[in-house]
Each structure stands twice: as structure tokens, then as C-alpha cells.
C-alpha positions as CSV (number, residue, x, y, z in Angstrom):
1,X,-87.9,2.0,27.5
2,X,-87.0,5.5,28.3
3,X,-86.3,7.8,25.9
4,X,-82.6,9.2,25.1
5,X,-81.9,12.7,26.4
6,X,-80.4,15.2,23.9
7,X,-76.7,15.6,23.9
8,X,-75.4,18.4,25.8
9,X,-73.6,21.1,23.6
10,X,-70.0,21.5,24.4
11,X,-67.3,24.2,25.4
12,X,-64.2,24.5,22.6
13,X,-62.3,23.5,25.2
14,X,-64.0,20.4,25.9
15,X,-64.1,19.6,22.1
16,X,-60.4,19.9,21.7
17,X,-59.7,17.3,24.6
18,X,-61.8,15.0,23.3
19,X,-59.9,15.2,19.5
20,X,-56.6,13.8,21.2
21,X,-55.9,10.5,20.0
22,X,-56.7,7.6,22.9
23,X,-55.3,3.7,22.5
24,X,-57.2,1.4,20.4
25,X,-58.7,-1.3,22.5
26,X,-58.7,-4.7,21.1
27,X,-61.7,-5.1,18.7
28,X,-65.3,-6.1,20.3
29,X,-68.3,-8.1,19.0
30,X,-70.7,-6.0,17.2
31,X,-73.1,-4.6,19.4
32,X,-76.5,-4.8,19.3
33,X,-78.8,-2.2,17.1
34,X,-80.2,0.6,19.6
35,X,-83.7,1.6,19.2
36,X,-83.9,4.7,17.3
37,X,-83.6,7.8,19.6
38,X,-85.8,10.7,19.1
39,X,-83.9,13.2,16.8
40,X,-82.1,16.5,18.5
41,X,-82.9,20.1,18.1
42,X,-81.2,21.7,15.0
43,X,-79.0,24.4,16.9
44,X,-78.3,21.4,19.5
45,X,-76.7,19.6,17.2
46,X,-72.9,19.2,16.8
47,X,-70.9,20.0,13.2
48,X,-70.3,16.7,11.3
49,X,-66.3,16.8,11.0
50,X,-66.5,17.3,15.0
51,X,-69.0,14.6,16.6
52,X,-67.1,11.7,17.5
53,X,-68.9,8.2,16.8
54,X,-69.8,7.7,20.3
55,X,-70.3,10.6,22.5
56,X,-68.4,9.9,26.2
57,X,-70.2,10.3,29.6
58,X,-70.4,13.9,30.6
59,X,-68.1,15.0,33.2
60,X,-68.9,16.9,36.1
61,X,-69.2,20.4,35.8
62,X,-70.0,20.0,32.2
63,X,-74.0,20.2,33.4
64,X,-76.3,17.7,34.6
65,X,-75.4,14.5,34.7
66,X,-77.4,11.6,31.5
67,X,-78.3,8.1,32.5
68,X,-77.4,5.7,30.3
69,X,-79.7,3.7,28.3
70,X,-79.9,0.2,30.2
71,X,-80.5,-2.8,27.2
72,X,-78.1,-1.0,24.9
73,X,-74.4,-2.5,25.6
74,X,-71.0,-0.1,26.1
75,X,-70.0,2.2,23.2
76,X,-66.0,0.8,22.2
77,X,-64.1,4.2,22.6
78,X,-63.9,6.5,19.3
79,X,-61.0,6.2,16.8
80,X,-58.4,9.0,16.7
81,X,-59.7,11.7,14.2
82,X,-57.6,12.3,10.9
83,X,-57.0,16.1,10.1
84,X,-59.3,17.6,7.5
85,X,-58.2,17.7,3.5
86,X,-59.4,21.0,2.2
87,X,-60.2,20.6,-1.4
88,X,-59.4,23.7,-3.5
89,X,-62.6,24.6,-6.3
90,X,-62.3,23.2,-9.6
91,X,-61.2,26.6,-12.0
92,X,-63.3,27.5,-14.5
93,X,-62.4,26.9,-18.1
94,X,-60.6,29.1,-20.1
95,X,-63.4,30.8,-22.6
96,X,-62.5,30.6,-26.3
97,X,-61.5,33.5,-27.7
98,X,-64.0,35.9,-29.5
99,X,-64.7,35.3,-33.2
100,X,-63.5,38.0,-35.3
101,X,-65.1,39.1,-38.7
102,X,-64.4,38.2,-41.8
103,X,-62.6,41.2,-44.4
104,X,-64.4,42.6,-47.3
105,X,-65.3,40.4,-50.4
106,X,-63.1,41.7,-53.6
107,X,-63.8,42.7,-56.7
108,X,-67.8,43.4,-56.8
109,X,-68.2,43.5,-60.7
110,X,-71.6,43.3,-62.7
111,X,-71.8,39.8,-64.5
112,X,-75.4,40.7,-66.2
113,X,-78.1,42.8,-66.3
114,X,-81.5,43.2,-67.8
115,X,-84.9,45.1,-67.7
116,X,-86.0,43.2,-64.6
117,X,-82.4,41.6,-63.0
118,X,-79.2,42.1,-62.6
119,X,-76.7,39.8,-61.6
120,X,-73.6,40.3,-59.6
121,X,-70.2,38.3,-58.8
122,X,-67.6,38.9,-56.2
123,X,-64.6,37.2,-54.6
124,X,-64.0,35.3,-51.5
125,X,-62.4,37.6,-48.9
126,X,-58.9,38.0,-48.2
127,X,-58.9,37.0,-44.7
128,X,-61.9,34.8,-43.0
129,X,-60.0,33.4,-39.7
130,X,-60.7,30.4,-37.9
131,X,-64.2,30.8,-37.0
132,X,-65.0,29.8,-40.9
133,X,-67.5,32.0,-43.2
134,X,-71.6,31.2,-43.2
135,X,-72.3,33.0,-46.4
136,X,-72.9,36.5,-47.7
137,X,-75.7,38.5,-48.0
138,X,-76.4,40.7,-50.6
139,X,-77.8,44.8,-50.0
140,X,-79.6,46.9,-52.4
141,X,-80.3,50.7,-52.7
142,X,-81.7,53.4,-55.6
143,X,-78.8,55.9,-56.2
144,X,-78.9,59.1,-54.1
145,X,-80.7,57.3,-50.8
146,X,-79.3,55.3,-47.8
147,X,-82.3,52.5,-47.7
148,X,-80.5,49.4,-47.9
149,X,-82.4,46.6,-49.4
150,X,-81.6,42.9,-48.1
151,X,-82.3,41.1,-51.7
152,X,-82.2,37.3,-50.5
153,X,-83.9,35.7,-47.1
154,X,-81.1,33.1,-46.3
155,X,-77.1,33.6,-47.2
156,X,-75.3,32.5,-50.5
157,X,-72.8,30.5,-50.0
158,X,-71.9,31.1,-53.8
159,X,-69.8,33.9,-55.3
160,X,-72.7,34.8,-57.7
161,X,-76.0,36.3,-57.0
162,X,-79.2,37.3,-59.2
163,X,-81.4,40.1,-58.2
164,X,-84.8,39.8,-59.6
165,X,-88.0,41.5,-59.8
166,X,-86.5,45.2,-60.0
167,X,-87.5,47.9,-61.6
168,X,-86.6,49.0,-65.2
169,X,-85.2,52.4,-65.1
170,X,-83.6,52.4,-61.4
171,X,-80.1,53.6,-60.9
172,X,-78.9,50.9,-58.6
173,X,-75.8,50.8,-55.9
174,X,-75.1,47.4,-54.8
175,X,-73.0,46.2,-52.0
176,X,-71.9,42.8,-51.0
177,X,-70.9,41.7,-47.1
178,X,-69.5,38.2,-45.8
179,X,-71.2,37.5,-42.4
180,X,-69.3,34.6,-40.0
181,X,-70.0,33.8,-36.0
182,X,-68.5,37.1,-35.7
183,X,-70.2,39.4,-37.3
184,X,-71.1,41.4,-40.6
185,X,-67.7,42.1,-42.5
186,X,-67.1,45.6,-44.1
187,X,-69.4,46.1,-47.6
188,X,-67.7,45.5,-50.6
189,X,-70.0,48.1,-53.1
190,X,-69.9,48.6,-56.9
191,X,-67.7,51.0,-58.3
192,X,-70.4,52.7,-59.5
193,X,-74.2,52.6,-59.7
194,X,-75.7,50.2,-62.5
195,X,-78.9,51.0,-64.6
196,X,-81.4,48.9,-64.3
197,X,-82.1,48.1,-68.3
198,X,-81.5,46.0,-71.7
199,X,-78.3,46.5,-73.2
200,X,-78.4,45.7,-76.8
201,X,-74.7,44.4,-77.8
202,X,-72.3,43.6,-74.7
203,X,-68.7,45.1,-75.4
204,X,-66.4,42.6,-76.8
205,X,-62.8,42.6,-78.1
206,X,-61.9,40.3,-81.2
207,X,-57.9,39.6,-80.6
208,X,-56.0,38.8,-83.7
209,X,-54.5,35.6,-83.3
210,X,-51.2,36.5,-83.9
211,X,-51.6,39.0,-80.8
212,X,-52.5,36.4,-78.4
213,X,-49.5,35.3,-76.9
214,X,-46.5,38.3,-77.5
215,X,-45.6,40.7,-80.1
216,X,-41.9,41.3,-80.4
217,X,-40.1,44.0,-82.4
218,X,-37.0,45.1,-82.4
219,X,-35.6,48.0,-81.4
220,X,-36.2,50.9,-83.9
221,X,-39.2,49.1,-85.5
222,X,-42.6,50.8,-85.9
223,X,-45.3,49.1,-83.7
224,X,-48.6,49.6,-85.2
225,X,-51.7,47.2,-83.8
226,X,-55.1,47.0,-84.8
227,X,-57.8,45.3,-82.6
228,X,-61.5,45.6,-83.6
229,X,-64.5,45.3,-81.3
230,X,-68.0,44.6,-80.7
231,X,-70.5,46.9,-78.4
232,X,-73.5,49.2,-78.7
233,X,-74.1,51.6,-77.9
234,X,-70.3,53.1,-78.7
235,X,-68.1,51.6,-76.0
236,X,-65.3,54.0,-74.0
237,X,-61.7,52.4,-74.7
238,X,-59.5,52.9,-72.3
239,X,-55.8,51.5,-72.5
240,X,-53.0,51.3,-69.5
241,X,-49.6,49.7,-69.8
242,X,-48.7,47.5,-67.0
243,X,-51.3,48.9,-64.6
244,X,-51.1,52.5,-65.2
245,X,-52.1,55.0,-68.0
246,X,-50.3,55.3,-71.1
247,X,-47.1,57.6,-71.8
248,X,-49.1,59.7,-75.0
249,X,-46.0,61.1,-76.1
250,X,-44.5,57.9,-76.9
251,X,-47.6,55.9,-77.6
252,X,-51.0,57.2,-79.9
253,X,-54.0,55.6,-80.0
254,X,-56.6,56.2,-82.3
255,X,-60.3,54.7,-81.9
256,X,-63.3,54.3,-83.9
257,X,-66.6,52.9,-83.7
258,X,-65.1,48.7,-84.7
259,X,-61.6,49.2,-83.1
260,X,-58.7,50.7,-81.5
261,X,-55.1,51.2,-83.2
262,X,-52.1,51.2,-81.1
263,X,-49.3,53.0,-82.7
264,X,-45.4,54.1,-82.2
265,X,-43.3,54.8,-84.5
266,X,-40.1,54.2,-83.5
267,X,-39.7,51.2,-80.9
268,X,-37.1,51.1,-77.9
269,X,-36.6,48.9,-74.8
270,X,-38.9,50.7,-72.4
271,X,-41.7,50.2,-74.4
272,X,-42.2,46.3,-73.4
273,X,-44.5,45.5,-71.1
274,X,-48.3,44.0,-70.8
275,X,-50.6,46.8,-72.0
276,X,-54.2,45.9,-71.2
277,X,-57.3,47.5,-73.5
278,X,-60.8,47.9,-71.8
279,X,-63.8,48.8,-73.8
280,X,-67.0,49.3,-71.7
281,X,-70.8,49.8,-72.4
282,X,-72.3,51.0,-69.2
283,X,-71.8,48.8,-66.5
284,X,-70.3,46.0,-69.0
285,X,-66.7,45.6,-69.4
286,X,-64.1,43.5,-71.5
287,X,-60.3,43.8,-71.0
288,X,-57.7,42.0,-73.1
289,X,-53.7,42.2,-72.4
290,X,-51.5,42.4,-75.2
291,X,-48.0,41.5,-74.0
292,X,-44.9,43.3,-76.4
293,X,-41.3,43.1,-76.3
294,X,-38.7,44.9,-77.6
295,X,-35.2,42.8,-78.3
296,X,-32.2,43.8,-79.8
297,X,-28.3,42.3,-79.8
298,X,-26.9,41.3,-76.6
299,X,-24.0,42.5,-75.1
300,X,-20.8,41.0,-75.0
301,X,-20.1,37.9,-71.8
302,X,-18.8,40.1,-68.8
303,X,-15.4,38.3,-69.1
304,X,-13.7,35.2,-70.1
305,X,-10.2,33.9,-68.7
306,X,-7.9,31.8,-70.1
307,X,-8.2,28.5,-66.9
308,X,-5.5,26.3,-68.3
309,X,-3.3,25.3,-71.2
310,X,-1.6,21.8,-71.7
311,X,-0.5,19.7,-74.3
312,X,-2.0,20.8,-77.6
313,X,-5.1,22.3,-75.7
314,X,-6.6,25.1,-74.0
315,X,-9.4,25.6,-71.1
316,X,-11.5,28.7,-71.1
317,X,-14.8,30.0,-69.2
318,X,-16.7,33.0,-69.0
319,X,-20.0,34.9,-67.4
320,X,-22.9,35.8,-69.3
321,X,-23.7,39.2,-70.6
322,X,-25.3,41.7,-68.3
323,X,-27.4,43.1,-71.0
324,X,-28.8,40.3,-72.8
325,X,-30.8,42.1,-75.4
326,X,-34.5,41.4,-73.5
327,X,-34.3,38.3,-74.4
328,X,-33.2,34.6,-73.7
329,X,-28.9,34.1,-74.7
330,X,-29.4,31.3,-77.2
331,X,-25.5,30.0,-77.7
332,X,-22.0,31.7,-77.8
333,X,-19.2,32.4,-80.3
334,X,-15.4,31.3,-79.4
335,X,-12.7,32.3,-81.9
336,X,-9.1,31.7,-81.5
337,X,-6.0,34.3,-83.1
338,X,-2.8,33.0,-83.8
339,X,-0.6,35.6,-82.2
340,X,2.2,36.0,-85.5
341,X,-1.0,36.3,-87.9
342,X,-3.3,38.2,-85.7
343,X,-6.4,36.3,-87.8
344,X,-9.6,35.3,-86.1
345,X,-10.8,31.7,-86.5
346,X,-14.6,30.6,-85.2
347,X,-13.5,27.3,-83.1
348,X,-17.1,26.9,-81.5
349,X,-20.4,28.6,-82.8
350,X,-24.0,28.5,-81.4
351,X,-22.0,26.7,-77.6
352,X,-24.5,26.6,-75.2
353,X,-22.2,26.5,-72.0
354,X,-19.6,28.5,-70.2
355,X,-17.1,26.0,-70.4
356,X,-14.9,25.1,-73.2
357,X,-11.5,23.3,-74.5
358,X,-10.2,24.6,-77.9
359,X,-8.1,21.7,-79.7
360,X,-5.6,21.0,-82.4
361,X,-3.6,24.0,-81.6
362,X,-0.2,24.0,-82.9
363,X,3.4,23.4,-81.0
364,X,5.2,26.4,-80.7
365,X,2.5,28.9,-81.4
366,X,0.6,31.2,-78.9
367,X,-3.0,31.9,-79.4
368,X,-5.4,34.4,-77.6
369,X,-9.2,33.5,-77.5
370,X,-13.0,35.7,-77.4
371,X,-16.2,35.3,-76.6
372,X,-19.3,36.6,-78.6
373,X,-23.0,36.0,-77.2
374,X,-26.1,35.4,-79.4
375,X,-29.6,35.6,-79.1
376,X,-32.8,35.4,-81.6
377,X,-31.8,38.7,-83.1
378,X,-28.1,37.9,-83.9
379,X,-24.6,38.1,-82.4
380,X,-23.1,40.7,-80.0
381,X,-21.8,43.3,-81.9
382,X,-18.9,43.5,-78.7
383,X,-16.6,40.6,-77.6
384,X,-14.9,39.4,-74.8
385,X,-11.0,38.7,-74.9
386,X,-8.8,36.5,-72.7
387,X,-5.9,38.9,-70.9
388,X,-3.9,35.9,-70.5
389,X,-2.1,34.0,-73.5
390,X,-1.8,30.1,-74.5
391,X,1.8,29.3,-75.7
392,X,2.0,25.9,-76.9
393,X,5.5,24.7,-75.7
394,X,7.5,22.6,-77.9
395,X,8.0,19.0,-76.0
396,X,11.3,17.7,-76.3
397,X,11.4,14.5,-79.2
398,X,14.5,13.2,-80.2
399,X,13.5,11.5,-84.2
400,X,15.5,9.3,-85.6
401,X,14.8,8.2,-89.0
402,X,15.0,4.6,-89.4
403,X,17.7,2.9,-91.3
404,X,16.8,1.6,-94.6
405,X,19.1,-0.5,-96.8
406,X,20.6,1.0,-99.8
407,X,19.0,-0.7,-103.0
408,X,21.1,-1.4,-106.0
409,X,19.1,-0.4,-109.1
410,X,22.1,-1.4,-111.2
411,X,20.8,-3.4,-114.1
412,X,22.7,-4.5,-117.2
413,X,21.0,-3.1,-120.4
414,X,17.6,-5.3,-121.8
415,X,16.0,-4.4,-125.1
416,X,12.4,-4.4,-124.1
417,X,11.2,-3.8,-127.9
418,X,13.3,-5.5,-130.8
419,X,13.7,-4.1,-134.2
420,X,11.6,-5.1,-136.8
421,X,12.6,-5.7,-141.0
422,X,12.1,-3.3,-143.0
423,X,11.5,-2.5,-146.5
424,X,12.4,1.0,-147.8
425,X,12.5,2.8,-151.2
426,X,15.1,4.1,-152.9
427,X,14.9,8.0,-152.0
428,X,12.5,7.6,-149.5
429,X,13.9,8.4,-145.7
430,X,13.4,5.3,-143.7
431,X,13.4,5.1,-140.0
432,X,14.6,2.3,-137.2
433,X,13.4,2.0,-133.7
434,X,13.7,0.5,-130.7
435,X,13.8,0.8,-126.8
436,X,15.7,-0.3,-124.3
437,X,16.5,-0.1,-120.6
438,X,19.6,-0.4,-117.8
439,X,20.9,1.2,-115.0
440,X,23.2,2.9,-115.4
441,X,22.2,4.4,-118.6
442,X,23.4,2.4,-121.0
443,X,25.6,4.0,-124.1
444,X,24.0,3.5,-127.4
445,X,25.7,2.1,-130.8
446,X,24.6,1.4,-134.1
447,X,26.5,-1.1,-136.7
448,X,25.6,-1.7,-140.2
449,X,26.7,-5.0,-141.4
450,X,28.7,-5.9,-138.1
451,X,30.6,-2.2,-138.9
452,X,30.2,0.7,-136.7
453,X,28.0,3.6,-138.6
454,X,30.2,6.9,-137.4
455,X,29.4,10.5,-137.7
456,X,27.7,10.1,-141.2
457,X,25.3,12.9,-142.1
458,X,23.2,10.3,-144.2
459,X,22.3,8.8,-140.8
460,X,20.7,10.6,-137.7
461,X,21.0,8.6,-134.2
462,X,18.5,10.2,-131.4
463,X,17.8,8.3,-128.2
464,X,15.4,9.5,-125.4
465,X,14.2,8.0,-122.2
466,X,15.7,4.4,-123.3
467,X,13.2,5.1,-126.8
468,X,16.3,4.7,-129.9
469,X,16.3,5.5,-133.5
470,X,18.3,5.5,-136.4
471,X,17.1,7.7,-139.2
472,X,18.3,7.0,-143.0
473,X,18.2,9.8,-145.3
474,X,17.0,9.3,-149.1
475,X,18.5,5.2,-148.9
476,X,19.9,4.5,-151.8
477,X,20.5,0.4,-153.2
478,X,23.9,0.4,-151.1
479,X,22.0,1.1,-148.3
480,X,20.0,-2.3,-147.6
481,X,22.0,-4.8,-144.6
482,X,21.9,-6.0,-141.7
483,X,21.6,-3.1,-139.0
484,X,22.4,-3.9,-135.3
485,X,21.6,-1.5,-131.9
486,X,24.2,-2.1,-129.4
487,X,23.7,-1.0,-125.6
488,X,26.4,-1.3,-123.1
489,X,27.0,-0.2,-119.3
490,X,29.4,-1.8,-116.4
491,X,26.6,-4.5,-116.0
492,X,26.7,-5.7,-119.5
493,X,25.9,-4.9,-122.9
494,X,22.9,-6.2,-125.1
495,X,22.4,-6.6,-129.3
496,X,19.4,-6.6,-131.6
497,X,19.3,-6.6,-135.4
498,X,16.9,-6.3,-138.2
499,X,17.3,-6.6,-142.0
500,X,16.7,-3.5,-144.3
501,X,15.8,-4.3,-148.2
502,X,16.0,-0.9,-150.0
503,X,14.0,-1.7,-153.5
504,X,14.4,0.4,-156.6
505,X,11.6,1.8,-158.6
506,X,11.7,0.4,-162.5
507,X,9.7,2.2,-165.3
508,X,8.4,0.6,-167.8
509,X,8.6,1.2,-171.7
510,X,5.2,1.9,-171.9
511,X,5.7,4.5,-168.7
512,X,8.1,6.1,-170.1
């Protein structure tokens, strides 16, 4: 079987009539497989997305003419060609952004030292970002040279590090830097260089207990703290009130080998505040705050109205003091002044709100109120005073007494004690009594033998709060009977009686 020729290369022209689309013709049994044809030359070939599936008979003119192969059966015609998708490159992704150094460690400070170590501490930096922190790394150097001295192989991940194996004697500057995927952070060095040697006692301040938590004077009182201490050789004291250095004209200090004294002799407000005592031996350090404040009497509430008055009551409020002394307001004082006396009456003492109602005032009076505050040291020395005035109005109440029926207390007279027989001596003044009652007062008469006794001197007639008497002066034997008390009124009258025996005395003979 002959071979099959190469395909003839064609013109542009040629190419772009044979990309028109051309009917489909009805589908065709699968034709039998060719024998492999010899493979064309490289720059003979035609481009992939331009080769139809089965290249047509060559036209005339096109060049010379190719037999076709005689066993293999007809090519069907190609299928139109669909246009070409171009495909745009994948982009590239966007590269994270750079990682970005940690900031310096704080506060490098000396934690120990010996003869042959030293040992350091530090902070975690302010800022570390998002790339995290891998450790820090700790740098050495003798004092008055630049040859830093990495003193550990891997990074701490701790905020402590020991130095060992140094030399006793060395002046040592120390520096401390984070490290992170971006770099070395800015050294955080020592404030100054530490000696490399034994320090025989570590400074150390002994705080009075009653100077732990505040000290508070008031204003005008002398201030006059003592704090001893520990450290050898002599430690430096230094002292600084809220962060800077002390005001020596209002504060003296005075220190000595076991403490510091803290002295001023006359208080005020501006001297409260946290003041903070260092004592240091070498490259040790020990700081203790001692926090004082200064009080005195509050001022007065910044005003207080009068909100509303009704019935027998009053409602008032007020603002707290400006100035409340430097210290907490612990309770207010109300009082309340009648205006026609003028005197001040405490209503309300240690009130803990702004609001009150006063009570129990009195119809038809009108009453102005103030306001004192307090605090631990006493009470405002000022007040505050309502402007406006409560007048208690008088409500209109018509009283009318109820109607009670007269009683009648007349009562005709009763002798409640009776008169009792009597025997009297001849000589010898001799009283009656008795006692009787009646409304109205009854009128009194005495009879002697059924005979009215008249204005005789020898007898005396008294009666007193219904209590009657008869007195008989020196009786003689004439003078014994029957004796009746008779009391009479418009209701009645009543009697009672006794018998009177007046005895004589007989001498005898022998007596005589």
C-alpha cells in the first residue's frame, strides 16, 4: 500500500474559506481505521486550532494534485469550527504584608546580683503586632566599650534572665531586645551600669503599719512620719511626691543611717497626694508610697429650694457642696425656722439624700428651711437657705361641739357620818361632829332638846366642805341632852341626834 503524501501547506486565504461553516450531512457508519501514515515535517505542519479533522482534496492551482489512498473509505465533511475562548492568566496572590518589629521591652531593672551573676528582669513590650513575639535575647558589655556580648544561645521566652559565669569586679551595661519575624526591636538598656560584686545587706524599707493604707490630718495639723530601713552599705534616700521631687520649703526631710523622717509643720490641702520613698544600695532599689490626705469641713450644699408645700408638709432638695472638704459628704443637716420666732430647729440630722419632706408643721405658720453638709471632720461651718417660704394655710373647718344633756346634780341633803354619844366633863370643852352632803348646799341647824341653839357664845357652830361641828365651851351639868344637826335645801332636809351626858367631878373626904 502506498504511502500518504504530506499535506500541502496552505495560503491564508485558502484557510479562511475552508473555516466557513458547510451543512451537516446525515451521520455515517464509522469508518474503518487507516493504516498509520508516515508523520509530516515539523514546519509542514498546520497549527492545531486551524487543521480541520479531515483535510479536503486540493484544488487546482493550489499545487500538484494527491491521490487518494484507495482501501481507506471517504472522510464525512468537517464540522463547522467554534471561535476560540481566550483564557485570561490566573493573578498572582496578593503577598502578606511585611512583619513589623516589635517596640522596646520596659522597665530593664536589676533583680539580683552577686560575685559571679547577675540577674535581670524586664517587661513585655508595649506594642508586638500581629506577627507575635519569638523571645528576647539578652546583650552584654564592660562599661566604657561597644563589644556587645550575646549572654544566652536560644531566646527567653521569660521576663527574667540570669547571667552567669562573669567576672567579679566588671562594671557591666546591660541591654535587653525582643526579636519577632520582623526583626530585632530597639534595646531597652539599664539605667546605669551595675558592678559585678556581693552586696552585703539589700536596701529595705520597714513601713509602720499604721502608714500602709493613708495617713489623714487635718488641715493645720503637724505631719511628722518616721520610716526606718534596712541596707549596707548606707543607702541614698530619695523622696518625690506624686512623681516629681519634693516642694523643700513646705516639706523637710531628715535622714540617718535606720530611717528617714518626713516632716511639716503646719498641714494644708495641697499637701495630699501619694509620696513615694526610694532607698538604694548600688544597683538595688526599694520604693514604698505613702499616701496622705488632708481634710477639713465641707462647704455648704450649692443651693436648696423650697419644691412644694401642702397640707401640713413641705418638699425640699438641694445639690451637694462644691468643696467637700477632700473627703467623702457623709449625711446632711435640715433645720426649719418658724418665721414669728426666728428659732432654728434640727428636723433631719446625718440624711443621706437630697430629697426630703419636713412634717408636723403647724396651720397658719410659715417656716423657712437650710441645709448643712457633714463629713468625718464635722459639719459645714456655712449653710444653705430656701429663698422661697412655706405658709401653712388654714383649711376652712366648721366645729361644732356636740350637744350634751344638762345633768341635774340636785340632791336632797344625806348625813354620810352620824353623830356619836358622848360623855363630857363638867369644865371640860366638848366637841360634836358630823358630815353631810346635798346639792344645793344644804343650810345647817343645830337643836338641843328639840330647841333651836341661837347665837349663844357658849356654843361655836363651824361647817366646811359638808364636815359640821358644834363646839361646847366649859359644859356645865345643864348642859347634857339630846343634840340634833338638821340640814335642809329645796330637795329636802335630813336629822341626826346623839345624847351628851356631862358628869361632875366629886371629891372625896379623904381628898379633900
Amino acid at each position: 500500500m502506498p504511502s500518504k503524501p504530506a499535506p500541502i501547506k496552505k495560503s491564508p486565504a485558502k484557510k479562511a474559506a475552508e473555516k466557513a461553516p458547510a451543512p451537516a450531512p446525515e451521520p455515517e457508519p464509522a469508518p474503518v481505521e487507516a493504516p498509520p501514515a508516515e508523520a509530516p515535517p515539523a514546519e509542514a505542519a498546520a497549527p492545531a486550532e486551524e487543521a480541520p479533522a479531515a483535510a479536503p482534496p486540493a484544488a487546482e492551482g493550489d499545487g500538484a494534485p494527491v491521490a487518494p489512498a484507495q482501501d481507506a473509505p471517504a472522510a464525512p465533511p468537517a464540522a463547522p469550527a467554534e471561535p476560540a475562548v481566550v483564557e485570561e492568566p490566573p493573578k498572582a496572590p496578593t503577598p502578606p504584608p511585611p512583619a513589623v518589629p516589635t517596640s522596646a521591652p520596659l522597665d530593664v531593672s536589676v533583680e539580683d546580683v552577686n560575685d559571679s551573676s547577675l540577674t535581670i528582669k524586664w517587661k513585655t513590650p508595649e506594642t508586638i503586632g500581629d506577627s507575635g513575639l519569638d523571645g528576647f535575647t539578652i546583650e552584654y558589655c564592660k562599661d566604657g566599650t561597644t563589644d556587645w556580648v550575646v549572654a544566652q544561645e536560644e531566646l527567653t521566652p521569660v521576663n527574667r534572665y540570669c547571667i552567669k559565669n562573669l567576672t567579679a569586679g566588671d562594671l557591666l551595661n546591660v541591654r535587653v531586645v525582643a526579636v519577632n519575624p520582623g526583626g530585632r526591636s530597639e534595646p531597652a538598656t539599664l539605667a546605669a551600669p551595675v558592678p559585678i560584686r556581693e552586696v552585703v545587706d539589700r536596701p529595705k524599707i520597714k513601713m509602720p503599719r499604721n502608714l500602709r493604707v493613708r495617713v489623714v490630718r487635718q488641715v493645720g495639723e503637724q505631719i511628722n512620719l518616721v520610716i526606718p530601713f534596712l541596707g549596707k552599705p548606707k543607702p541614698v534616700v530619695s523622696w518625690l511626691k506624686d512623681g516629681q521631687p519634693l516642694d523643700t520649703k513646705r516639706v523637710n526631710i531628715r535622714n540617718s543611717d535606720k530611717d528617714s523622717i518626713m516632716f511639716i509643720r503646719t498641714s494644708q490641702r495641697d499637701d495630699s497626694g501619694v509620696y513615694e520613698m526610694s532607698v538604694k544600695v548600688e544597683s538595688f532599689e526599694d520604693k514604698a508610697p505613702i499616701t496622705i490626705q488632708i481634710v477639713e469641713l465641707p462647704g455648704p450644699p450649692t443651693g436648696v429650694k423650697l419644691v412644694d408645700s401642702w397640707g401640713f408638709n413641705a418638699a425640699l432638695e438641694w445639690t451637694p457642696p462644691k468643696d467637700n472638704g477632700n473627703t467623702e459628704i457623709t449625711g446632711y443637716t435640715v433645720q426649719k425656722a418658724d418665721r414669728k420666732t426666728g428659732e432654728w430647729f434640727t428636723v433631719l440630722d446625718h440624711y443621706h439624700r437630697l430629697t426630703a419632706t419636713v412634717s408636723d408643721l403647724i396651720m397658719g405658720n410659715s417656716y423657712s428651711f437650710r441645709v448643712f453638709a457633714e463629713n468625718k471632720v464635722g459639719t459645714s461651718e456655712r449653710c444653705a437657705v430656701t429663698k422661697a417660704v412655706a405658709t401653712i394655710q388654714k383649711t376652712g373647718i366648721n366645729y361644732k361641739p356636740p350637744e350634751y344633756p344638762e345633768h341635774d346634780f340636785s340632791e336632797a341633803p344625806k348625813f354620810t357620818t352620824s353623830l356619836s354619844d358622848r360623855a363630857a366633863t363638867v369644865g371640860y370643852t366638848t366637841k360634836l361632829l358630823c358630815s353631810v352632803r346635798g346639792s344645793p348646799k344644804p343650810k345647817i341647824e343645830w337643836l338641843k332638846n328639840q330647841m333651836v341653839i341661837g347665837d349663844d357664845p357658849k356654843f361655836r357652830k363651824l361647817s366646811n366642805q359638808g364636815i359640821c361641828s358644834l363646839e361646847i365651851r366649859k359644859p356645865c351639868s345643864f348642859d347634857g341632852g339630846i343634840y340634833t344637826c338638821r340640814a335642809k335645801n329645796a330637795q329636802g332636809e335630813a336629822t341626826v341626834s346623839c345624847k351628851l351626858e356631862v358628869k361632875q367631878i366629886i371629891i372625896s373626904e379623904k381628898g379633900k
